[in-house]
NULUMNU-375687 format. One record per residue (C-alpha): x, y, z; residue number from 1; residue in three letters; chain. Coordinates in nm, 2 decimals, padded with zeros to 4 digits. Example, Ala and Ser with C-alpha at 12.3 -4.5 7.8 and 13.67 -1.06 7.14 Angstrom:
// NULUMNU-375687
[[01.23, -00.45, 00.78], 1, Ala, A]
[[01.37, -00.11, 00.71], 2, Ser, A]
This chain:
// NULUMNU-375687
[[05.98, 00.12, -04.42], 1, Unk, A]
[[05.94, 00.23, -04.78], 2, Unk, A]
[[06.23, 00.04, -04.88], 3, Unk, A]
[[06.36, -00.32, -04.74], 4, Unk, A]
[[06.75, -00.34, -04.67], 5, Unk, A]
[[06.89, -00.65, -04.76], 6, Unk, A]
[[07.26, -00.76, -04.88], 7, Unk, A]
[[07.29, -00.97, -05.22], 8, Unk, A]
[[07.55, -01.21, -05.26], 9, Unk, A]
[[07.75, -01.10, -05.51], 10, Unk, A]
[[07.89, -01.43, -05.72], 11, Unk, A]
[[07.53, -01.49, -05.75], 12, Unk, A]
[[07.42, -01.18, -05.94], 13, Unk, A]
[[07.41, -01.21, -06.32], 14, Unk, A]
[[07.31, -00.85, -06.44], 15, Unk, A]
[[07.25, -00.67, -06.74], 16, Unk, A]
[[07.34, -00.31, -06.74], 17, Unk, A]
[[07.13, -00.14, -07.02], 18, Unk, A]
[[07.36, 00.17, -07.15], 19, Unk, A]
[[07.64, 00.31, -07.27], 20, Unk, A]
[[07.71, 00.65, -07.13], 21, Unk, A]
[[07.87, 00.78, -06.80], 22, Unk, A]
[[07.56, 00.67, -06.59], 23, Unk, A]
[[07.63, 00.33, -06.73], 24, Unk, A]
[[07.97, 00.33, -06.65], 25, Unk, A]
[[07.90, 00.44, -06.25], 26, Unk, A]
[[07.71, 00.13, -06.21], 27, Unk, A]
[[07.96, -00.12, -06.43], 28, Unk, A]
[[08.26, 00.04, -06.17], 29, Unk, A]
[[08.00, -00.04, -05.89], 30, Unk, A]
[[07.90, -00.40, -05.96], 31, Unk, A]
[[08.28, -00.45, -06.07], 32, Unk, A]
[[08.36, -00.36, -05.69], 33, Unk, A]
[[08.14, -00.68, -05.57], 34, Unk, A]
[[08.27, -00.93, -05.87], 35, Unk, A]
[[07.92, -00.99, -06.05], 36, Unk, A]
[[07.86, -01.16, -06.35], 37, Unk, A]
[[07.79, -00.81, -06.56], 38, Unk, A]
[[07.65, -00.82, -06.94], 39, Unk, A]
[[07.64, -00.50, -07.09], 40, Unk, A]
[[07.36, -00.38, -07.38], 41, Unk, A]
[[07.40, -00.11, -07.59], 42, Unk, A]
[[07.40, 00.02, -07.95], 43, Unk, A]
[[07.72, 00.27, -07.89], 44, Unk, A]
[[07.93, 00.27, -07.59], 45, Unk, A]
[[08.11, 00.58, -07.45], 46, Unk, A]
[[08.54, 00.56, -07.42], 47, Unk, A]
[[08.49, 00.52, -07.01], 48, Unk, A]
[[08.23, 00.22, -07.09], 49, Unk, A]
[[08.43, 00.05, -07.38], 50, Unk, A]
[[08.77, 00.09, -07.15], 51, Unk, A]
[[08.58, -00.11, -06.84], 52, Unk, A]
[[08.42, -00.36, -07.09], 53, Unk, A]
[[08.77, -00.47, -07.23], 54, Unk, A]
[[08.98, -00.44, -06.92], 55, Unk, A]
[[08.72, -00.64, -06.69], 56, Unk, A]
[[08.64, -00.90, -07.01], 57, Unk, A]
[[08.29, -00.82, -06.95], 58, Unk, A]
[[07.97, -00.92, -07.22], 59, Unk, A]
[[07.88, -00.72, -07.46], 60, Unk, A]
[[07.61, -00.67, -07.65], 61, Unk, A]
[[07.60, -00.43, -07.92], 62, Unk, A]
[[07.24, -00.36, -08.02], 63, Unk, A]
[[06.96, -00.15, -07.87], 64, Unk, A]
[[06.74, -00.28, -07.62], 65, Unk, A]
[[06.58, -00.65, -07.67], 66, Unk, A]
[[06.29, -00.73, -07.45], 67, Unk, A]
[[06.33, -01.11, -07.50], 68, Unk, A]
[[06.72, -01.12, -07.34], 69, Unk, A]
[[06.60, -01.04, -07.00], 70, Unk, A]
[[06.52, -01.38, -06.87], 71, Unk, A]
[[06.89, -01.49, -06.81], 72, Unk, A]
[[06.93, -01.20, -06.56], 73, Unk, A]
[[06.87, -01.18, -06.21], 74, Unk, A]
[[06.95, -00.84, -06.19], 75, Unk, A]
[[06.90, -00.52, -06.47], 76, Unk, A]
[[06.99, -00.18, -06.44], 77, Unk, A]
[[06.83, 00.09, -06.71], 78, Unk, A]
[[07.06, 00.33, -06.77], 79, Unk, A]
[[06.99, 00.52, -07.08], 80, Unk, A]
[[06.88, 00.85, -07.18], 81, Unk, A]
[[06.56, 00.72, -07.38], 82, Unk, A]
[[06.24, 00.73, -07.09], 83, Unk, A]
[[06.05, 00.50, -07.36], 84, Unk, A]
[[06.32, 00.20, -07.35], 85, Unk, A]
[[06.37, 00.26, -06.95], 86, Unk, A]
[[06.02, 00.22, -06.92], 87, Unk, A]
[[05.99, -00.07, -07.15], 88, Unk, A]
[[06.26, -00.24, -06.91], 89, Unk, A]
[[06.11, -00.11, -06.58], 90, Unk, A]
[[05.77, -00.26, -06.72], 91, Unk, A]
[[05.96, -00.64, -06.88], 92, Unk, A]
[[06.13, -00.70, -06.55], 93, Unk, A]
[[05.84, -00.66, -06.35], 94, Unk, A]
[[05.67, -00.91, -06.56], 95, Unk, A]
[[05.99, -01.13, -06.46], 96, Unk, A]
[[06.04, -01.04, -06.11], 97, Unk, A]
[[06.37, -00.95, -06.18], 98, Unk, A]
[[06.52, -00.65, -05.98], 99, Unk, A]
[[06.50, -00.36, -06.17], 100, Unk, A]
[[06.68, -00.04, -06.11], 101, Unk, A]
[[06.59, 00.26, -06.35], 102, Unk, A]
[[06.84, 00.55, -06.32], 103, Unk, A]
[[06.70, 00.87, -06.14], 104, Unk, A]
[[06.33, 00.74, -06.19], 105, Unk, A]
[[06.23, 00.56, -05.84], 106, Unk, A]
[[05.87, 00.49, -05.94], 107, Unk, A]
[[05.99, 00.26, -06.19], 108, Unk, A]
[[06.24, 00.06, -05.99], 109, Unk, A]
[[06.22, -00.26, -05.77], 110, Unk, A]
[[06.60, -00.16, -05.58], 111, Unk, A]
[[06.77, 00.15, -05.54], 112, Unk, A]
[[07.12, 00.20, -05.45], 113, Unk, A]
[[07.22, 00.32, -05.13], 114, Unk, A]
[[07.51, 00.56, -05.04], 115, Unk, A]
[[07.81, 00.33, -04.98], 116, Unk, A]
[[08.09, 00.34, -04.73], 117, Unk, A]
[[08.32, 00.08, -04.83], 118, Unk, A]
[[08.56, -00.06, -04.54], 119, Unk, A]
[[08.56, -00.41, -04.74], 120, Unk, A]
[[08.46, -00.69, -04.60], 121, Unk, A]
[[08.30, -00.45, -04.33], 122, Unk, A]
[[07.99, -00.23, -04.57], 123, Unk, A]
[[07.79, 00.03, -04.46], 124, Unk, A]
[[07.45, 00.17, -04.64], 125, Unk, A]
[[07.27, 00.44, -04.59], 126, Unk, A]
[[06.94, 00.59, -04.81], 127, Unk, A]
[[06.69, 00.83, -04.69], 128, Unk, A]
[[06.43, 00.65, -04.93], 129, Unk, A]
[[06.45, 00.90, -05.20], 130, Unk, A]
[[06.33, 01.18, -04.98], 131, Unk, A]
[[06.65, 01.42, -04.82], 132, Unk, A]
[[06.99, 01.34, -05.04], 133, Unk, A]
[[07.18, 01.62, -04.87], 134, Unk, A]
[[07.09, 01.48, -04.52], 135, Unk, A]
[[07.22, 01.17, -04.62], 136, Unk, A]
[[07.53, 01.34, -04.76], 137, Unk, A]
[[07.55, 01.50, -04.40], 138, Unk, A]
[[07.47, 01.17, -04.22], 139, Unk, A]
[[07.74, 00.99, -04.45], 140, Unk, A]
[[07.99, 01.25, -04.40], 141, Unk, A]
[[07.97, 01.21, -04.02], 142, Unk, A]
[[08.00, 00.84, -04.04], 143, Unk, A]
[[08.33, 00.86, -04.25], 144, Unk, A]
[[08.50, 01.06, -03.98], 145, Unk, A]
[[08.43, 00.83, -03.77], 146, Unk, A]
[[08.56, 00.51, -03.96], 147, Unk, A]
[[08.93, 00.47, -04.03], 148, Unk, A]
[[09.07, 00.32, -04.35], 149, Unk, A]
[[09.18, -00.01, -04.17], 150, Unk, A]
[[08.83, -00.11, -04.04], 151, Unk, A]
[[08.85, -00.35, -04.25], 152, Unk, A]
[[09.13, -00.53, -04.14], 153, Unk, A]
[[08.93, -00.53, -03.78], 154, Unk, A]
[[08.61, -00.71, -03.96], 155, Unk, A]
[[08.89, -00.99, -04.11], 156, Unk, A]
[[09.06, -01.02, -03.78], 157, Unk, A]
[[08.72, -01.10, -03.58], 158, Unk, A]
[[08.63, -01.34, -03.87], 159, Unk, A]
[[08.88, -01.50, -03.84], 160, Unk, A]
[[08.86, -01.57, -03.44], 161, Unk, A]
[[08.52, -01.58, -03.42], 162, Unk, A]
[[08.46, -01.98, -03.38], 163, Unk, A]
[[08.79, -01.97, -03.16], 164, Unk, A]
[[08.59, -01.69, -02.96], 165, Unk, A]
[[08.24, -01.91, -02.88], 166, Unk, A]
[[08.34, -02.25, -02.83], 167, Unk, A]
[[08.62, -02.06, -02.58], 168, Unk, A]
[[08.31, -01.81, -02.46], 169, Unk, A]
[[08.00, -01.90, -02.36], 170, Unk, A]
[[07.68, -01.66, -02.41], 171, Unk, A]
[[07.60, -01.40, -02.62], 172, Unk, A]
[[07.64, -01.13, -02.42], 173, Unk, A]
[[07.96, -01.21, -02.29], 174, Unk, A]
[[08.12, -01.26, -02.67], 175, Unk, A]
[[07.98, -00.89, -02.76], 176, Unk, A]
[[08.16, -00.77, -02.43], 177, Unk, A]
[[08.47, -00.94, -02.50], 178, Unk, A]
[[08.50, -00.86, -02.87], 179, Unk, A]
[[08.39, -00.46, -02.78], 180, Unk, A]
[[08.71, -00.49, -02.54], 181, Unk, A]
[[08.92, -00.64, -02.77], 182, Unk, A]
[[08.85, -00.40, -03.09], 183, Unk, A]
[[08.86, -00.13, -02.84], 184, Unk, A]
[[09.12, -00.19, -02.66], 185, Unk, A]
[[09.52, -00.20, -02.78], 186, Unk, A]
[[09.43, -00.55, -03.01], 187, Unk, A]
[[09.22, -00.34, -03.18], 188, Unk, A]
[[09.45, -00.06, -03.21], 189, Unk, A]
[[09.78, -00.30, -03.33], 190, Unk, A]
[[09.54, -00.44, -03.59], 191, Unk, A]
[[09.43, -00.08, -03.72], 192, Unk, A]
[[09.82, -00.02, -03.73], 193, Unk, A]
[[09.90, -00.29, -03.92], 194, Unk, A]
[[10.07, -00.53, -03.64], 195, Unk, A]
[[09.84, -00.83, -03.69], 196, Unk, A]
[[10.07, -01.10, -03.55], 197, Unk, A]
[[10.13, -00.94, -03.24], 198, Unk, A]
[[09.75, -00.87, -03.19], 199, Unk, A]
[[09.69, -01.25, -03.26], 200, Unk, A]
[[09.91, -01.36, -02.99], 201, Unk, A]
[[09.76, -01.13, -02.76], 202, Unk, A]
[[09.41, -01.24, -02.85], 203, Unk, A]
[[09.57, -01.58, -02.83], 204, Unk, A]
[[09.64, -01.54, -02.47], 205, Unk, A]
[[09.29, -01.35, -02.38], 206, Unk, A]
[[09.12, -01.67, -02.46], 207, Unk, A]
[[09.37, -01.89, -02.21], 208, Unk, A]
[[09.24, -01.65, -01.93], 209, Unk, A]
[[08.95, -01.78, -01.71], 210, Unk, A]
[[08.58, -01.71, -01.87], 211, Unk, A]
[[08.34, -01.59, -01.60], 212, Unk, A]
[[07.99, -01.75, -01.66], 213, Unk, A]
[[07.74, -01.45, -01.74], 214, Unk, A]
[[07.56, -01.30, -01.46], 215, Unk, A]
[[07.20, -01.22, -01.46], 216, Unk, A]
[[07.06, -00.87, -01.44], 217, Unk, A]
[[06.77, -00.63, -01.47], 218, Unk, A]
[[06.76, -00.25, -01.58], 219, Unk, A]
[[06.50, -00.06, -01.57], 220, Unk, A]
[[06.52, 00.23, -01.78], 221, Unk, A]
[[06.31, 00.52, -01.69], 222, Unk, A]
[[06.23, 00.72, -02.06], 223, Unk, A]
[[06.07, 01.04, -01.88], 224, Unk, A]
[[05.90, 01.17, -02.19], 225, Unk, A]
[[05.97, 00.93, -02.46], 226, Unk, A]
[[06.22, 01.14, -02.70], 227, Unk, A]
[[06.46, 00.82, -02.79], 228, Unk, A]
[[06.73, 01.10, -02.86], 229, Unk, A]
[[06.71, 01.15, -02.51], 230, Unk, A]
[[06.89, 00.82, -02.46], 231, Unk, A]
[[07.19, 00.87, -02.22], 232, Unk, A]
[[07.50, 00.62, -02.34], 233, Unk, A]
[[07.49, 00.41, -02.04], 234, Unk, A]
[[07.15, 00.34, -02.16], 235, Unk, A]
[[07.21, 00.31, -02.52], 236, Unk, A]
[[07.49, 00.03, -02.41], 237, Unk, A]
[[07.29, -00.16, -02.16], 238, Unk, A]
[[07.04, -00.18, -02.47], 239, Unk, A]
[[07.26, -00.29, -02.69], 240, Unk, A]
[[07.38, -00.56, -02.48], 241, Unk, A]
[[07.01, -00.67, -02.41], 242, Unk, A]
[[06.90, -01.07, -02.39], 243, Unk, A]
[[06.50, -00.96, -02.38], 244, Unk, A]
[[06.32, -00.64, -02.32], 245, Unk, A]
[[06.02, -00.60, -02.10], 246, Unk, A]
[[05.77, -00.32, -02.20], 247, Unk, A]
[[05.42, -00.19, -02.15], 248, Unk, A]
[[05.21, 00.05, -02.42], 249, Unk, A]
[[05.29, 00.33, -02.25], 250, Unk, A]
[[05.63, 00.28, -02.38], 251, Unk, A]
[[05.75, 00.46, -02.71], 252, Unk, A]
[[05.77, 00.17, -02.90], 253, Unk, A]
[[06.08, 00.37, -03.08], 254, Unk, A]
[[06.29, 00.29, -02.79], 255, Unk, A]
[[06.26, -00.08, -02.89], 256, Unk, A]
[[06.45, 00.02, -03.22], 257, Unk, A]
[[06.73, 00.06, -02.99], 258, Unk, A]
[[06.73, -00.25, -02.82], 259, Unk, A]
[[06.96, -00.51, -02.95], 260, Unk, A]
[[06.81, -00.66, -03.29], 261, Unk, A]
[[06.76, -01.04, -03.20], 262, Unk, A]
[[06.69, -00.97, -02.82], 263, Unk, A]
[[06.34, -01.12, -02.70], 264, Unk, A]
[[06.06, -00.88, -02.66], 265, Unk, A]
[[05.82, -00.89, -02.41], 266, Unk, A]
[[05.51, -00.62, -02.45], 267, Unk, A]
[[05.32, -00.61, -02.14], 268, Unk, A]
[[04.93, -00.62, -02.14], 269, Unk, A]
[[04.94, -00.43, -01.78], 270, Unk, A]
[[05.11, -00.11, -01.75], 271, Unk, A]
[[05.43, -00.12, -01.53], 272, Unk, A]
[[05.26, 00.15, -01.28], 273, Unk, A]
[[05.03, -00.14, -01.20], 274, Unk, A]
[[05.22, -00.40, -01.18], 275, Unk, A]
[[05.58, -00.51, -01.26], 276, Unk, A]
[[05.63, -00.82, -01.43], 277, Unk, A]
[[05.95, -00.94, -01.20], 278, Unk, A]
[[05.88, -01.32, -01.16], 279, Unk, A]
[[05.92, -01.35, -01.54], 280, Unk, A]
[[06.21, -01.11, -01.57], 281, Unk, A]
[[06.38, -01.29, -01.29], 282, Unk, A]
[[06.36, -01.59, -01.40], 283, Unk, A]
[[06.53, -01.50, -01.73], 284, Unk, A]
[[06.81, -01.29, -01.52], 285, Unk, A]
[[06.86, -01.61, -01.27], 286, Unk, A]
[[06.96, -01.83, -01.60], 287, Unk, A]
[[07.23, -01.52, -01.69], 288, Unk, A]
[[07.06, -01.33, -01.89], 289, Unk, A]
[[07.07, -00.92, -01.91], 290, Unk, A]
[[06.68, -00.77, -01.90], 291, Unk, A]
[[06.61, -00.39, -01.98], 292, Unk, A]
[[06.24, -00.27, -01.87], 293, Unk, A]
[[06.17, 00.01, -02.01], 294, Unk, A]
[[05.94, 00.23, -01.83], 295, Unk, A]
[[05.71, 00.53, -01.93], 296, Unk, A]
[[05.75, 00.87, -01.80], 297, Unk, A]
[[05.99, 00.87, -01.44], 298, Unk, A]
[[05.76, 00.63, -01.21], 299, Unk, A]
[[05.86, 00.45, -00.86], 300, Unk, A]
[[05.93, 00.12, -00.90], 301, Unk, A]
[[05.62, -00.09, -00.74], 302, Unk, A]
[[05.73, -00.30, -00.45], 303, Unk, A]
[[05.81, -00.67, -00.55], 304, Unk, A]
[[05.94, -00.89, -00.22], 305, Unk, A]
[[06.05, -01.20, -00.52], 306, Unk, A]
[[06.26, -00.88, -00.72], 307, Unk, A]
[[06.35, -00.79, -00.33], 308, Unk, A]
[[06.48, -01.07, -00.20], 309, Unk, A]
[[06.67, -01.18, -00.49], 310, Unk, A]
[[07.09, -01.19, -00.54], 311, Unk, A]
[[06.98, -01.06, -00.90], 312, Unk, A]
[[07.19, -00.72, -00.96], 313, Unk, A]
[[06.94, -00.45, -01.01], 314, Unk, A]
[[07.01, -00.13, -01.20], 315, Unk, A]
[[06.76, 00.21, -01.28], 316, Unk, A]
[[06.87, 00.44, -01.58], 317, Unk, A]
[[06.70, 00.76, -01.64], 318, Unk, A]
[[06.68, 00.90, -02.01], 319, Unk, A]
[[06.82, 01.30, -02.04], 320, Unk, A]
[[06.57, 01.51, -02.03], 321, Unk, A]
């Protein structure tokens, strides 16, 4: 990855928007959105910065750019039409290590903004590092059809369950089942409607019910030729459900980009063709755990008598070809 993702909390960023024109004012609206501590420096200010600096009571510093007033911030954003003061700024913060962004020059930045999708509290950001904006306009346009307005209120309503949810619930992977059929299910839809009391008491009552304990399994996925976007959905869910993930160097190691994000990982020093690694993965499926083996090419399945003879459920997936 060219660029790291990584969320800032807000009330903690104290940042100095060099500026005063309509670039300026984009990122003052931005920051604004997020409630940061925002300083604003500039000689001259345009009407749409002046109006956001008096209506949000931000700082305001009228002079050109000072090198020495960078310490205090955490956070500086260049956004001036002088390539001399944005480099001076680039150049200063670095000095600092303070997270620099320099308007439309890349080279020069520490952080770049993504493209937002604001569903507050629940955020989505998307960049193609600088290198395909109008596939990332595709991409983003694709997501927002899919997202309504109140997916917010869903993010709030799991908050605030979600220590009622696992001390009721016990394992992982049965909270991410029960909360995918709740926010699929009619709860989810009274909440997106607006009827949040009636989908509190009947979230109220899905916890009285009786909790199953998680059962073990194993799936191995057969990936035929190792095109990830040849990932059927059962697949795709089983993975995303996975405890730990068993895999050999034969594997695409993109599939493991699929697999759920803190799931354990298991590469395998012998190929699965060889030899299948079942005592390990059964153990791990016998304490309730859900393992996904992930297989090169379509193979048969060597014989195991311990994988045989076990009351473990055991599933095969094929990929699409």
């Amino acid at each position: 990855m060219k660029y790291f993702p990584i969320f800032l909390t807000a009330d903690r960023i104290n940042a100095l928007i060099i500026g005063g024109g309509d670039v300026a004012a984009r990122k003052i609206e931005l920051l604004l959105k997020a409630n940061c501590k925002i300083t604003v420096m500039s000689e001259d200010c345009n009407m749409a910065v002046e109006r956001l600096i008096n209506t949000a009571s931000l700082t305001y510093l009228a002079h050109q750019y000072q090198a020495d007033t960078l310490e205090q911030y955490n956070l500086v954003i260049a956004a001036t039409d002088n390539e001399t003061v944005n480099q001076q700024v680039a150049e200063r913060a670095h000095q600092l290590d303070i997270l620099v962004n320099v308007v439309d020059q890349p080279a020069l930045c520490s952080w770049i903004t993504p493209s937002i999708i604001d569903r507050d509290p629940m955020l989505i950001a998307l960049s193609s590092s600088g290198s395909a904006p109008i596939l990332l306009r595709m991409l983003r346009e694709q997501i927002e059809k899919t997202l309504p307005d109140g997916y917010g209120k869903l993010a709030e309503f799991s908050y605030k369950f979600r220590d009622h949810v696992k001390a009721r619930i016990k394992g992982v992977r049965n909270r991410r089942a029960f909360w995918e059929d709740i926010l699929r299910g009619r709860i989810g839809q009274r909440v997106l409607d607006g009827d949040i009391e009636q989908a509190e008491k009947q979230l109220i009552q899905q916890l009285k019910r009786e909790i199953s304990l998680p059962e073990g399994e194993i799936i191995f996925i057969h990936t035929l030729l190792g095109n990830p976007d040849n990932l059927t959905l059962a697949a795709h869910r089983e993975m995303q459900f996975a405890d730990a993930v068993f895999y050999d160097e034969q594997v695409n190691p993109a599939f493991i980009e699929y697999i759920r994000r803190d799931a354990d990982k298991y590469p395998q020093q012998i190929n699965a063709d060889v030899l299948i690694n079942a005592q390990h993965a059964l153990e791990l499926a016998e304490e309730g755990q859900k393992i996904i083996y992930l297989l090169a090419g379509h193979q048969t399945i060597p014989h195991n008598s311990a994988l045989s003879l076990s009351q473990v459920t055991v599933k095969e997936l094929v990929c699409g070809t």
